[in-house]
N, C-alpha and C positions, 0 to 999 in steps of 0.2 A: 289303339283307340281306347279310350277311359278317360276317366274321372276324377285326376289324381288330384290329392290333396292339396287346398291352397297355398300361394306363394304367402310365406311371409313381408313383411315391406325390406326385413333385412336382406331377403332371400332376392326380393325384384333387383332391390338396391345394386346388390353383388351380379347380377346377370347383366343391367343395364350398362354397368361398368365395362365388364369383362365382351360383351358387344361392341362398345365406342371406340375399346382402345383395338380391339383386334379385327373390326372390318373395315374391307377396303372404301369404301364409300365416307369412313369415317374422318378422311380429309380430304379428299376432290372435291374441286369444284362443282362437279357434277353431282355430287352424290355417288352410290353405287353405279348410275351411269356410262363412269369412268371406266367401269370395267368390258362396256362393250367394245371393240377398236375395230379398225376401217377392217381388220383380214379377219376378224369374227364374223363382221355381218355378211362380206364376199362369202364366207363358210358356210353361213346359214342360206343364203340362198340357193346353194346347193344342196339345200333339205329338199328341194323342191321336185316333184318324180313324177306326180299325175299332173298338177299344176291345180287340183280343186282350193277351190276359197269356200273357205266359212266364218260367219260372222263370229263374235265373241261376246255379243252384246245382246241384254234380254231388251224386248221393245218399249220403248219410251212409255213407263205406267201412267195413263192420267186420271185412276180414277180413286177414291178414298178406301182405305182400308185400315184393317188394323196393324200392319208397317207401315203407313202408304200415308199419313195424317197431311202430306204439304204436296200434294199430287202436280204431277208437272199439269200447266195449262196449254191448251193447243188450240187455236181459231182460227178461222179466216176471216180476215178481213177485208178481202176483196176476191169475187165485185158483190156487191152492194146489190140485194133485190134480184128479178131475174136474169141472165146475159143477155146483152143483146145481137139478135140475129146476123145482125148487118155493120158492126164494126168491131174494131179488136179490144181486145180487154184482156187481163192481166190476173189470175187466180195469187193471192199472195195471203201469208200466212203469219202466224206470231207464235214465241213458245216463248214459258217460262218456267224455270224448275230451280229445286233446292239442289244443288251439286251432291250434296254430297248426306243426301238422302238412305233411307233401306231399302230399296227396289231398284233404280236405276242405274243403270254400266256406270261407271263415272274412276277418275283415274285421282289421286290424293298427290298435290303437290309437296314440296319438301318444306313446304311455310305454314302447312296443315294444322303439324300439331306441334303447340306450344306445352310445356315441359319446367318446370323448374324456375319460368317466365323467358325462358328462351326456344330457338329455333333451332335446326340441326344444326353444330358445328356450333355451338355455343353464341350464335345471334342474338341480341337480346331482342326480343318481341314486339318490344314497347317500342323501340326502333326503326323497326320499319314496318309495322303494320297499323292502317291508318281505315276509316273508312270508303276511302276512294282504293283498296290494296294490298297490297304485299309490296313493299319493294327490293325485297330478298328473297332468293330461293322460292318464285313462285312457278308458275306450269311454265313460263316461258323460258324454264332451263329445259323444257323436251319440244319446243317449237320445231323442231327439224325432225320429229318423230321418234319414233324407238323402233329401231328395226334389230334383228337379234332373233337367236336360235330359243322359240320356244317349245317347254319339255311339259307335257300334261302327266301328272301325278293323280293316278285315279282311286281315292283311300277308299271308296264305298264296294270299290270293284274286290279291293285287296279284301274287302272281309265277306265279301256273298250278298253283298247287300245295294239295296236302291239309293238310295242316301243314309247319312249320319243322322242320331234322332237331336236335336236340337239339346245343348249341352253339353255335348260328347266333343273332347278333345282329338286335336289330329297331330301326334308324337313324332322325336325326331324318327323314333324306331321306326313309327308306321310311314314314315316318307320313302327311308331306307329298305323297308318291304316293299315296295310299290316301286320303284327302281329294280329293285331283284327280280322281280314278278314280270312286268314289263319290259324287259332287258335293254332299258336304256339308264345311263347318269347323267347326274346334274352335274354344271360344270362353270368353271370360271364366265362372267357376263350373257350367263342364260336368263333368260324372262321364264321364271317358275310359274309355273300354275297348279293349282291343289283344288281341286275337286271335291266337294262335302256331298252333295246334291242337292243342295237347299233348293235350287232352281225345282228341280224335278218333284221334291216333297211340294213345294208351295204347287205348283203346277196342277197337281193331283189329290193335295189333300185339303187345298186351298191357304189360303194366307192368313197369319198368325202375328202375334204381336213378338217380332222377331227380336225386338231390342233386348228382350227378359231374355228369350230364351232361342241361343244359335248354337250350331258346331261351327267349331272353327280351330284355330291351330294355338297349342299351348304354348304358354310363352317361351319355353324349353328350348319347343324346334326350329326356335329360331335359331340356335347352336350352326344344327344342321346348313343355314343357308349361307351363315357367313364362312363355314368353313368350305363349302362351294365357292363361296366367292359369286352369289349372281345377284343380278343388276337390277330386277324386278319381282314381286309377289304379284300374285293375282288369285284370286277365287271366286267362288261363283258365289259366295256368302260374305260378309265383311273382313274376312281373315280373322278376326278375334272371338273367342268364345264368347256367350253369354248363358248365365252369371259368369264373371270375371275368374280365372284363377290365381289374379293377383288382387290380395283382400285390399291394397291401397293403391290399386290403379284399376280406373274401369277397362281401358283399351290398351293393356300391356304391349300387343303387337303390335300396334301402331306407334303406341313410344317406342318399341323395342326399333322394330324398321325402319319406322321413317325419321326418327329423332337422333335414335344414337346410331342407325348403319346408312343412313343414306336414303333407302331404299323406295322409289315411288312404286305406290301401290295401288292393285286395281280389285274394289269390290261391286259383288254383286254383279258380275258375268254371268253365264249361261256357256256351259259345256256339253248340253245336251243333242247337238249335232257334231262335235268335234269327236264325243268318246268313241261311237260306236263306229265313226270313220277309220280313226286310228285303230279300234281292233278288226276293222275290215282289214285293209290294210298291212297291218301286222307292225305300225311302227308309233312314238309317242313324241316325235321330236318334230319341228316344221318352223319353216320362217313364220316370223310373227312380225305384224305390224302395227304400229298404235301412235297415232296419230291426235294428239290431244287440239283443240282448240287457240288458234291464236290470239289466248288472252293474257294481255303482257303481266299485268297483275294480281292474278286469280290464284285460288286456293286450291286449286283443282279444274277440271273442267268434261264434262261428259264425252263419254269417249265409245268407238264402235272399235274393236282390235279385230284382226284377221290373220287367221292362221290359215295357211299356204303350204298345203301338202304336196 
C-alpha cells in the first residue's frame, strides 16, 4: 500500500499493451467471462459448508451528498390518498438512478468505456453506440448471471487497519500479501474482490467528495489479475485510485480491465458483513452470485451479488 510515483503516458501506453495482448479476456467473446466453464462453477458450489448468504451490495443511496450529486429516486405511486378499508388495492413503486454513479452497487458492462474511440476488442464506439444503446458488448453478455468462485482479498486487514485513507494505492505486492495472510489464491475464472474499506470510512466518518479523493488499486496490479487469469474485479470503492496515477488517464483501471482485458467490473459494494464472516469462519473463498439486470442494451446495470458460504 503507497503512493508511487505517477504513470507516465509512455509508461500507461506500455502496460495497456502488454494487458491486451496477454489476457485471456482479450479475445473471447465473452470477455474475461470466458474463463469461467460449466466444471469451475460445479467447483464453486462446493465452496458452499454453512450455506449462509450475504448480500454484496450497499443500500440503494437516495439522498444528496457530496459523492452522491444524482441520488437515485424512489416513490410510491400507489394508492393514491388514504387505502381503502373495504376493497383491494395494489402499493406500487418507481425508481430511478445513475448506473453508474459513486454510491451505488452497480456492475460496469464491457461497452462502458470507450478508449481510443473504441470498445474492448477493438469495436469502434461510434458503431454501436447510439442513444436508444449499446449494440455491442453491453450487460446482456452476463444475462444468465455470473456464478463463480469468489475470493475476498482484505488489504485493510493486511496492514492493521480499518480502511485505506483515500489516495492510497492497493499494489500487486499487497494483493499477493493478502493471499499469503489469509491462506487462500486467486486462480484461473475467479471473481476477485479487493476490499479498500471505503464502505466502512464513509459509513463512520461520513461521506466525502470521493471522486478527488479514493483508494483503490494501482494500475500495476493489474499484472497480478491477468496472470491469475480471473473473470471479474469487484470492490467496495470504484477500483481506481483517485487522484489518477496515470498523469494521462483519469480511470486507468477501468481502461486497463475493462477495455484491454475483458474484465466486467463491480464498484462500490460493501464487504462489511462478508469480512468478518470469513474470518469467523476461517475461510476467504465462496460461491458468488451476480445477477445483473435484463437490460439488452445497457452500460451497465445495478446489481445486488451474493456470497454463499
Amino acid at each position: 500500500m503507497g503512493t508511487p510515483s505517477g504513470m507516465s503516458e509512455a509508461e500507461f501506453g506500455s502496460l495497456y499493451r502488454e494487458l491486451r495482448n496477454t489476457a485471456p479476456g482479450g479475445v473471447a467473446p465473452l470477455g474475461a467471462l470466458g474463463t469461467i466453464t460449466p466444471a469451475q462453477t460445479l467447483a464453486a458450489v462446493r465452496e458452499v459448508r454453512s450455506g449462509r448468504s450475504v448480500s454484496l451490495a450497499a443500500p440503494v443511496n437516495t439522498r444528496e451528498g457530496p459523492d452522491n450529486a444524482e441520488p437515485a429516486e424512489h416513490r410510491l405511486t400507489a394508492p393514491v390518498g388514504a387505502p381503502d378499508p373495504d376493497g383491494l388495492q395494489f402499493a406500487r413503486d418507481r425508481i430511478a438512478m445513475n448506473i453508474h454513479g459513486d454510491v451505488d452497487s452497480h456492475i460496469d458492462a464491457l461497452c462502458h468505456v470507450i478508449y481510443g474511440g473504441t470498445l474492448h476488442g477493438g469495436v469502434p464506439a461510434a458503431d454501436v453506440l447510439s442513444p436508444s444503446g449499446s449494440a455491442a458488448l453491453s450487460i446482456d453478455l452476463a444475462r444468465d448471471g455470473i456464478v463463480g468462485r469468489g475470493v475476498l482479498l482484505d488489504v485493510p486487514r493486511l496492514h492493521g487497519t480499518p480502511w485505506l485513507e483515500p489516495g492510497s494505492h492497493v499494489s500487486a505486492e499487497d494483493l499477493a500479501a493478502a493471499e499469503a495472510q489469509q491462506g487462500v489464491r486467486v486462480g484461473r475464472g475467479d471473481i476477485l474482490l479487493v476490499r479498500v474499506g471505503h464502505q466502512r470510512r464513509r459509513a463512520q466518518l461520513g461521506a466525502w467528495d470521493s471522486a478527488g479523493a479514493r483508494a483503490g488499486l494501482h494500475p500495476t496490479a493489474l499484472r497480478f489479475l491477468a496472470e491469475r487469469q480471473v473473470a471479474v474485479l469487484g470492490s467496495d470503492g470504484n477500483n481506481d485510485t483517485a487522484p489518477s496515477a496515470a498523469r494521462s488517464v483519469a480511470f486507468p483501471v477501468h481502461v486497463l480491465a475493462v477495455h484491454a482485458m475483458g474484465l466486467h467490473l463491480l464498484d462500490y459494494l460493501q464487504f462489511e458483513e462478508l469480512a468478518p464472516l470469513c474470518e469467523r469462519e476461517g475461510r476467504w473463498s465462496f460461491l458468488c452470485v451476480i445477477a445483473p439486470l435484463r437490460l439488452s442494451s445497457a452500460t451497465g446495470s445495478p446489481v445486488n451479488p451474493l456470497a454463499i458460504l
